[in-house]
C-alpha positions as CSV (number, residue, x, y, z in Angstrom):
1,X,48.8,43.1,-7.9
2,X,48.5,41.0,-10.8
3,X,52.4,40.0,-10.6
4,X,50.5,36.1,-10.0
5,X,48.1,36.3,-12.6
6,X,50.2,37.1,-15.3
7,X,52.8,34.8,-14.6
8,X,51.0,32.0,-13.7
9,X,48.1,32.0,-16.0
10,X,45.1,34.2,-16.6
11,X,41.5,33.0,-15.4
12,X,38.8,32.5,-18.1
13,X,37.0,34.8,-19.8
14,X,34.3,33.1,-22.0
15,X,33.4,36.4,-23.9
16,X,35.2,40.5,-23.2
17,X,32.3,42.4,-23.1
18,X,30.8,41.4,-19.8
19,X,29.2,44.6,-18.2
20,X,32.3,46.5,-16.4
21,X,31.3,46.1,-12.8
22,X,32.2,42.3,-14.0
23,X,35.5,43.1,-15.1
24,X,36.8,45.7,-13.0
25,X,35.7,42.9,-10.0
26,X,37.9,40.2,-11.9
27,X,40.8,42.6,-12.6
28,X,40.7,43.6,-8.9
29,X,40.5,39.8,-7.5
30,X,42.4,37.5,-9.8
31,X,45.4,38.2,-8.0
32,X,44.5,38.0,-4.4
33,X,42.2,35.3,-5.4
34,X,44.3,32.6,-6.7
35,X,47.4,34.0,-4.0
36,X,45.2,33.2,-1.2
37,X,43.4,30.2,-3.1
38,X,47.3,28.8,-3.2
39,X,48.1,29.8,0.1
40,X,45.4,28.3,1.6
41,X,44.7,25.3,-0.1
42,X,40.8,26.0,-0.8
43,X,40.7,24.7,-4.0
44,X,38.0,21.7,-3.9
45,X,36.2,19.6,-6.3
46,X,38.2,21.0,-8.8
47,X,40.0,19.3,-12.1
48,X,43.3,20.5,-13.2
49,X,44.2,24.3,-13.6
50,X,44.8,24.0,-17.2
51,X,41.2,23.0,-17.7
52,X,40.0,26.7,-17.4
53,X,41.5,27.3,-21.0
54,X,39.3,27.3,-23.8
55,X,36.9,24.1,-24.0
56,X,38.5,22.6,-21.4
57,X,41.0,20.2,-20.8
58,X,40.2,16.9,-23.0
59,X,39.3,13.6,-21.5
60,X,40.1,10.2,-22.9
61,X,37.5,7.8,-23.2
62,X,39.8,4.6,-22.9
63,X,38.4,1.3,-20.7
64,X,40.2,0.6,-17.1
65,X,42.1,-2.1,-18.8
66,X,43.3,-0.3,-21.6
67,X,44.4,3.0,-18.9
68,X,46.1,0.6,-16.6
69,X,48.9,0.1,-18.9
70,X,49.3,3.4,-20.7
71,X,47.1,2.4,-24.2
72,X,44.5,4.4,-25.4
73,X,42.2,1.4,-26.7
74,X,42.8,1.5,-30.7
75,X,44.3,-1.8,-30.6
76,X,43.4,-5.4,-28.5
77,X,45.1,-8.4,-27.5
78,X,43.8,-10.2,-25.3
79,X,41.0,-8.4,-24.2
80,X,37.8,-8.9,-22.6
81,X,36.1,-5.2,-23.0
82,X,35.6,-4.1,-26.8
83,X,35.5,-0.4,-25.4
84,X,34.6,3.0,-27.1
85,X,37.9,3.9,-28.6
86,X,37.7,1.9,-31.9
87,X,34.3,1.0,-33.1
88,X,36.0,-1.7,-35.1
89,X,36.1,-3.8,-32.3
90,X,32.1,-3.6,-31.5
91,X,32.1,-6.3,-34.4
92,X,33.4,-8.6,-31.9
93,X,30.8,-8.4,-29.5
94,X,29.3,-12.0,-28.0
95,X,27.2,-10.7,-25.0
96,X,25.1,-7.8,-24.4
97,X,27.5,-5.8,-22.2
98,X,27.3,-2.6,-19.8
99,X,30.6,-0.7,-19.0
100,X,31.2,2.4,-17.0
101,X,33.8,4.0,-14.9
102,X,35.2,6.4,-12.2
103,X,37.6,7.9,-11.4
104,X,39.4,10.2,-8.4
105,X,42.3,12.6,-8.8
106,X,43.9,14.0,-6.4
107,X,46.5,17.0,-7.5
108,X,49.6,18.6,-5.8
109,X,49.9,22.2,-7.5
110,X,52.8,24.4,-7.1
111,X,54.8,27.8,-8.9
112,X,57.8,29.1,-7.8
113,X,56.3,31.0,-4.9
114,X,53.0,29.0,-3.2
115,X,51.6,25.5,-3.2
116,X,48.2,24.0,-2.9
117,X,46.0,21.3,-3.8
118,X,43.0,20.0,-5.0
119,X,40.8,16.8,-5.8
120,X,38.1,15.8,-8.1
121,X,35.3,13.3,-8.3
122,X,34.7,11.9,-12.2
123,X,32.3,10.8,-13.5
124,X,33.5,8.7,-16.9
125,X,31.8,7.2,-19.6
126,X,28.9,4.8,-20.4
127,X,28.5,2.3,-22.7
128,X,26.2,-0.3,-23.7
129,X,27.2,-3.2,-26.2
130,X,24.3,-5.3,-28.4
131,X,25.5,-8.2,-30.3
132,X,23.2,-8.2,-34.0
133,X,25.2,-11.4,-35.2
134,X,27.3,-12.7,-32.4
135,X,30.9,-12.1,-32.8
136,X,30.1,-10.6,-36.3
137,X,27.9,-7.2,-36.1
138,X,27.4,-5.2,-32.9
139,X,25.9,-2.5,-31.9
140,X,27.3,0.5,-29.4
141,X,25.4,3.0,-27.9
142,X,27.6,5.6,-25.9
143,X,28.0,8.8,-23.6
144,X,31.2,10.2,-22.8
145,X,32.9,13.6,-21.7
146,X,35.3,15.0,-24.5
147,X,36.5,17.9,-22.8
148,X,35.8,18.8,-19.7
149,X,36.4,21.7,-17.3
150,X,35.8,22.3,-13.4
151,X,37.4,24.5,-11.5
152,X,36.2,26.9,-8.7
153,X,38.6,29.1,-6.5
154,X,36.9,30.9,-3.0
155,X,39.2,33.3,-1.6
156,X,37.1,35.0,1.9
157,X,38.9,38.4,2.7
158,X,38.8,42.0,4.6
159,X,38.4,45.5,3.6
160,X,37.4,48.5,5.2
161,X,34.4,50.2,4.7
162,X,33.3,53.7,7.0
163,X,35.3,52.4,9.7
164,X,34.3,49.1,10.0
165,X,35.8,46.0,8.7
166,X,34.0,44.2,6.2
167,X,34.5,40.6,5.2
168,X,33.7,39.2,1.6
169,X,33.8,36.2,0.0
170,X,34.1,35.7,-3.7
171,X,33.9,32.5,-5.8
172,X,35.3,31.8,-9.8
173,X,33.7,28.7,-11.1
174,X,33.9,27.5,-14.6
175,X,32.1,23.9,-15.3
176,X,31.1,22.3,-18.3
177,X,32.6,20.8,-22.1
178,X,31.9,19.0,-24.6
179,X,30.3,15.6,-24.5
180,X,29.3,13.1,-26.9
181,X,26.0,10.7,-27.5
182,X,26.8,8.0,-29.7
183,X,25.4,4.6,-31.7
184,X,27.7,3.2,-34.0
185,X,28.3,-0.3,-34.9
186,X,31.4,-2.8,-35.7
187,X,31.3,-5.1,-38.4
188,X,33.5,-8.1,-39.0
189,X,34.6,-8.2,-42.6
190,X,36.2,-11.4,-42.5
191,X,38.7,-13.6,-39.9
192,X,41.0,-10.4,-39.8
193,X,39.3,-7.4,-40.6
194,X,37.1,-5.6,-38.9
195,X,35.4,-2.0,-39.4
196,X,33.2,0.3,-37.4
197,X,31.3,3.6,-37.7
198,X,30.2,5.7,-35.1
199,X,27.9,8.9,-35.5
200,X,27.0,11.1,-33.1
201,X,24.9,14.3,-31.0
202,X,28.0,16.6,-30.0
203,X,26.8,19.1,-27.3
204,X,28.6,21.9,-25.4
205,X,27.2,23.1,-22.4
206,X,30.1,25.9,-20.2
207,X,29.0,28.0,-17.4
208,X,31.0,30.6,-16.0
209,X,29.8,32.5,-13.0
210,X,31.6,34.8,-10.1
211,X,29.3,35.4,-7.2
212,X,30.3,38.1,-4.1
213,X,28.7,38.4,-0.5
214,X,29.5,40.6,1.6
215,X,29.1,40.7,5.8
216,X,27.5,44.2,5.8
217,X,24.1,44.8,4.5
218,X,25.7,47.9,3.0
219,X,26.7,45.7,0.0
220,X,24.6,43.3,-1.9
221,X,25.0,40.0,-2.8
222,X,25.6,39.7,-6.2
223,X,26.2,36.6,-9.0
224,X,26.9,36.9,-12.8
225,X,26.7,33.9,-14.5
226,X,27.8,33.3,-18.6
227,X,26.4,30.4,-20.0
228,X,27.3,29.0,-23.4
229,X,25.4,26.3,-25.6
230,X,25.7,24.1,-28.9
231,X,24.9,20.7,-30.2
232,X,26.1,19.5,-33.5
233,X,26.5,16.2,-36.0
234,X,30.0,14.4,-35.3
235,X,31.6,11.4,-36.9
236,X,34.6,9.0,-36.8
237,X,35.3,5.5,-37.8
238,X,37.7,2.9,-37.3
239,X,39.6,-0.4,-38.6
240,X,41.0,-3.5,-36.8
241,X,42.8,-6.4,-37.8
242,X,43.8,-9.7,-35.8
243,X,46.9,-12.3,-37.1
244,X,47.7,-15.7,-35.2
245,X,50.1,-17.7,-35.7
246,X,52.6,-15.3,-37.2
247,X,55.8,-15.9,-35.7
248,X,54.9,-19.1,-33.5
249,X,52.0,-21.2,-32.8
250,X,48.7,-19.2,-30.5
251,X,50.7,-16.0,-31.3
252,X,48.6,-13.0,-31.9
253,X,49.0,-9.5,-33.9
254,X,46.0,-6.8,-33.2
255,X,46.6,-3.5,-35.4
256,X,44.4,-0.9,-35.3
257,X,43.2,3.1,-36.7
258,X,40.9,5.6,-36.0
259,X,39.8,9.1,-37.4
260,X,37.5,11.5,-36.0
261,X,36.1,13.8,-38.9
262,X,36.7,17.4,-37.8
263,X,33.1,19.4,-37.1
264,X,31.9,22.9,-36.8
265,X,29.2,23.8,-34.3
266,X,27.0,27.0,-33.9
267,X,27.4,27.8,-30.0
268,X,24.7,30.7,-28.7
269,X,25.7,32.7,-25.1
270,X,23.3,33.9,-22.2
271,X,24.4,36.6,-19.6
272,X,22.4,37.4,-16.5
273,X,22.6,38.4,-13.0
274,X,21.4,37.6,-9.9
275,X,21.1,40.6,-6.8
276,X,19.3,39.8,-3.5
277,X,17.6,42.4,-2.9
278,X,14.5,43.0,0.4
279,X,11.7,40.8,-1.3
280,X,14.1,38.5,-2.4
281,X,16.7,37.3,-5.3
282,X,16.3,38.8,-8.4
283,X,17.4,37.7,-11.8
284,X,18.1,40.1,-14.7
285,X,19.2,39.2,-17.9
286,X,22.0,41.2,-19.5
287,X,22.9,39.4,-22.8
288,X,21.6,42.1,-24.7
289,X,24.8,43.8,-23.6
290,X,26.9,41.1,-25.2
291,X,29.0,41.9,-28.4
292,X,27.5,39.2,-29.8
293,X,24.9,36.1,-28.7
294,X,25.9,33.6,-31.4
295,X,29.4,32.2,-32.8
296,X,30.8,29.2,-34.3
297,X,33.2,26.2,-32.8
298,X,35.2,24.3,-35.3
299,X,36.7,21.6,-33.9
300,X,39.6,19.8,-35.0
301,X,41.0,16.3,-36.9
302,X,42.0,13.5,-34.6
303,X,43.2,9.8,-35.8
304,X,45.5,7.3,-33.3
305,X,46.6,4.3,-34.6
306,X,48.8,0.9,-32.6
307,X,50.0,-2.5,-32.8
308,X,50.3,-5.1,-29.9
309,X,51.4,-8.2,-30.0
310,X,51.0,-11.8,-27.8
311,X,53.4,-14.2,-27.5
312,X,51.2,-16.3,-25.9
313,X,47.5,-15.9,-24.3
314,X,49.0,-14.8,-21.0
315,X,51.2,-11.8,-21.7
316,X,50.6,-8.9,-24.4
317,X,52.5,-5.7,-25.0
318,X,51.2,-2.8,-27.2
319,X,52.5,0.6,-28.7
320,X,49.5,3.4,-29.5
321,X,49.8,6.7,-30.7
322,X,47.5,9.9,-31.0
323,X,47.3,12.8,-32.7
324,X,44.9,15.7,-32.7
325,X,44.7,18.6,-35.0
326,X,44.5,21.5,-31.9
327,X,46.0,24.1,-34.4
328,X,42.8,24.1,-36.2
329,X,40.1,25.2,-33.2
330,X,38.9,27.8,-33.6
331,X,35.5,29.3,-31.5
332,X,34.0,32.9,-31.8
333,X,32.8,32.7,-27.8
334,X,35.4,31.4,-26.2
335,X,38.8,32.7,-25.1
336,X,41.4,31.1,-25.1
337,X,42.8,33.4,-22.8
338,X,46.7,33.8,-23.8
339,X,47.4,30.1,-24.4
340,X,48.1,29.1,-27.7
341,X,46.1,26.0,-29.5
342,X,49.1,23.4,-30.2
343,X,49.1,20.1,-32.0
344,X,48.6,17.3,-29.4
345,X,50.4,14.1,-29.8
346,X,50.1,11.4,-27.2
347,X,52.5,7.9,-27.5
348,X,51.4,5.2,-25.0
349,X,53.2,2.1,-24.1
350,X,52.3,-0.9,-21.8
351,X,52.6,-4.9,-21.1
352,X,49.5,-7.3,-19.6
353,X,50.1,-10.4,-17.4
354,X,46.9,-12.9,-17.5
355,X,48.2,-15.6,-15.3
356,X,44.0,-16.4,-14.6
357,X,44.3,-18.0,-18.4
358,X,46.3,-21.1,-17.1
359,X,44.5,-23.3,-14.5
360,X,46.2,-22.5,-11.5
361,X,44.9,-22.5,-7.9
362,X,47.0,-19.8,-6.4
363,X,45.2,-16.6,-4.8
364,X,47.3,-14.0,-6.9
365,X,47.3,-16.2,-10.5
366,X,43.3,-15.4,-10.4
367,X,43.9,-11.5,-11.3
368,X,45.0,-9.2,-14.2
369,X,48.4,-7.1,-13.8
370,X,49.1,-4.4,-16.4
371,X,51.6,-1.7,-16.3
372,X,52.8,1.3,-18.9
373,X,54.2,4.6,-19.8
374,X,52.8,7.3,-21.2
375,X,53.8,10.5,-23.0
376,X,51.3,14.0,-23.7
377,X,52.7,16.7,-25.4
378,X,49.4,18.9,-24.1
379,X,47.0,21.1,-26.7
380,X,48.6,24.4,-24.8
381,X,50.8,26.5,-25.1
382,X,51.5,29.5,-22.7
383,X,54.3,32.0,-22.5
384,X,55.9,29.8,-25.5
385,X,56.0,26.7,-22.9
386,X,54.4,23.5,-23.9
387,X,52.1,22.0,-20.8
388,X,53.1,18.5,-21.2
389,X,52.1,15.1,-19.0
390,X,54.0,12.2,-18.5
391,X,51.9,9.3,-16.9
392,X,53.0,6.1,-15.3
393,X,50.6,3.8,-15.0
394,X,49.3,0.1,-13.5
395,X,46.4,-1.6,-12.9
396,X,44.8,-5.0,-12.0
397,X,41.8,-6.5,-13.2
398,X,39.7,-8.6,-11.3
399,X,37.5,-11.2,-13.6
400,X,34.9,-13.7,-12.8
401,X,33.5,-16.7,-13.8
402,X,31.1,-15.0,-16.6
403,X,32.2,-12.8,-19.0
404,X,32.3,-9.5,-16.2
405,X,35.1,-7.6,-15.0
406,X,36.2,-4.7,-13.0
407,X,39.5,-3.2,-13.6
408,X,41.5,-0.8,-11.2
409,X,43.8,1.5,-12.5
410,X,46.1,3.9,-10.8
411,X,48.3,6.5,-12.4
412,X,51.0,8.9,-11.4
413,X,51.4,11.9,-13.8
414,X,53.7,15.1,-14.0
415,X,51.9,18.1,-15.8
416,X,52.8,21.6,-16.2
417,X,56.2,23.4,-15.1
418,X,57.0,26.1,-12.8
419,X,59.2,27.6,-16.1
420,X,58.2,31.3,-16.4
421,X,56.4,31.2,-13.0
422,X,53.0,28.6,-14.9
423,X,51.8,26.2,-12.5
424,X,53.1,22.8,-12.2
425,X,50.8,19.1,-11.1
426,X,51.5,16.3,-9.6
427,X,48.7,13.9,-9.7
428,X,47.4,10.8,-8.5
429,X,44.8,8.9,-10.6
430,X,42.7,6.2,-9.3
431,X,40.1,4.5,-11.6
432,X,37.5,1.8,-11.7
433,X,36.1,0.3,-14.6
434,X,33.1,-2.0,-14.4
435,X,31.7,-4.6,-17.5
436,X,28.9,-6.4,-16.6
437,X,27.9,-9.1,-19.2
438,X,25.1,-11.5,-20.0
439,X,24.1,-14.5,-22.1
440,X,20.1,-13.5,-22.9
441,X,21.1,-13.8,-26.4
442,X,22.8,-17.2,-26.5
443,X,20.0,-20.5,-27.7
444,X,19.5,-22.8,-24.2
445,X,20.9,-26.4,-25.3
446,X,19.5,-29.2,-26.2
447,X,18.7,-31.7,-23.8
């Protein structure tokens, strides 16, 4: 019976010592669960399957521009959105800006045996962008998703029960990470350096509940639900440089690093349950049961660093690369539920085409084109296999006559394998990215 859920992967379990109605319910319907969740394709407004281990699966904050050809943001040439990835490049800021995005994913999942799929709505980041000392010292304010987990499986089945036949229907939902509030500013050292610092409120937030009903009044309707809390002080900072005129004339060179500082956080866990009962639902709180109600999170180093380079102000192609410490997470709550913390290192590659920077009248010279590669050798490992994603990416930006932009991105990406019977993705990413920019702080001229 739990043939699938060994091989594939085991669900979550945010702490062991739920009461034992709660496990022997999760032993007994893992299996059939995710089978029939497979089988028939109920999986909905759910992320990927690899996001129900540990903190969930981490999300990159990178602009629309910078995702539509495969970079992660550390570097710019010939950009038009500073973004959140370096706060070097806040320094640069000329307008007050807004940026935010979205994004839809739609993913084919498959083992050896069964098939399915699912889709999810995100919500991305926000940023806000306040020029101190135009094109000299700016300010960011921020919030964005650092890990993040959704998932929910509803399998409906049959039993019986005195003769008759019973239906039931059981849902696993896990939702929730870690997300970031941020104000950090960039500052402009000179013609090519620039430096930024960016402090921040890190706050966890992951709820875990299974909920049962039943078609016979004989059984109650029941619902456990695991939450898990923390906030905590987080820092990184980055660095930026800009050449021209290197090689040739109106050449450009952008190099740039980033470090976030590793953090610990104290996380606290609530259990209770919820029973409908003849006047009504009922909530009772079990944590008391719990092994423990409080734990610590340590969370681990990160630093990227890249180079791109412009021949010209029309065409731009950069090289980024990531690396984050995952061997050194460690939380007291949280399983990580027979995957192995591993060393992430992600390598990006991708060319821009701004034919909109020559005066030309044609329809398709008035857009941006970007395309890229991109390489993720995954924070998981499970049965000794590394869950890795390769991404192919491309994009198009659309830019007015003021300083605002939208840019649409669209990625294909290959995660997982069906190795040792783990589950393998095939996804399709569509994102939009909007900057919305004003003058209020430019002086009104002379007449």
């Amino acid at each position: 019976m739990l043939d699938m859920l060994i091989n594939s992967y085991t669900l979550p379990r945010a702490a062991s010592n739920k009461s034992t109605l709660l496990t022997i319910l999760i032993l007994l319907l893992s299996s059939p669960l995710l089978v029939a969740q497979i089988q028939s394709s109920n999986l909905y407004s759910s992320g990927s399957i690899y996001s129900a281990y540990g903190i969930g699966y981490p999300v990159e904050m990178e602009t629309g521009s910078a995702k539509s050809h495969g970079i992660f943001g550390v570097t710019s040439v010939n950009q038009e959105v500073a973004g959140l990835t370096n706060p070097a490049f806040w320094s640069q800021t000329y307008y007050t800006q807004g940026a935010s995005g979205i994004g839809l994913h739609s993913i084919q999942i498959k083992n050896t045996t069964s098939s399915g799929e699912s889709a999810l709505f995100e919500k991305g980041y926000l940023q806000l962008l306040f020029p101190l000392k135009s094109s000299e010292l700016g300010v960011s304010v921020g919030l964005y998703p650092v890990t993040r987990s959704n998932l929910k499986i509803i399998n409906v089945e049959q039993f019986l029960s005195y003769g008759d036949t019973v239906g039931y229907n059981s849902e696993l939902q896990q939702m929730g990470g870690l997300n970031k509030f941020e104000i950090g500013f960039g500052w402009k050292l000179n013609d090519q350096i620039s430096i930024g610092y960016a402090p921040s409120v890190a706050f966890f937030s992951m709820e875990t509940s299974e909920a049962f009903s039943f078609s016979s009044s004989l059984y109650s309707q029941q619902k456990q639900k695991l939450t898990i809390s923390g906030a905590a002080f987080s820092q990184r900072l980055g660095v930026a440089g800009s050449f021209r005129n290197v090689f040739k004339t109106q050449d450009k060179i952008s190099v740039g690093a980033t470090i976030n500082i590793p953090f610990s956080m104290t996380l606290r866990q609530d259990f209770t349950t919820e029973k409908e009962t003849e006047s009504g639902s009922k909530t009772v709180d079990l944590s008391n049961i719990l092994t423990r109600k409080k734990g610590e999170m340590s969370l681990p180093l990160e630093y990227a660093a890249g180079i791109g380079y412009a021949p010209h102000t029309r065409f731009n192609v950069s090289i980024e690369g990531q690396y984050q410490q995952w061997s050194d997470y460690s939380n007291d709550l949280v399983d990580n539920d027979g995957a192995v913390m591993a060393d992430r290192m992600r390598i990006g590659l991708g060319v821009q085409f701004h034919p909109y920077k020559k005066a030309q009248s044609r329809f398709f010279s008035s857009f941006k084109y970007s395309a890229g590669l991109s390489y993720d050798s995954g924070h998981l490992t499970i049965q000794e296999k590394e869950i890795r994603t390769l991404w192919l990416h491309t994009g198009l930006g659309i830019l007015s006559r003021s300083p605002s932009s939208i840019d649409v991105s669209v990625r294909y990406g290959f995660r997982g394998t069906t190795e040792s019977n783990l589950i393998e993705e095939n996804i399709w990413a569509i994102g939009l990215s909007v900057n919305l920019a004003e003058i209020m702080f430019l002086r009104p001229k002379l007449q």
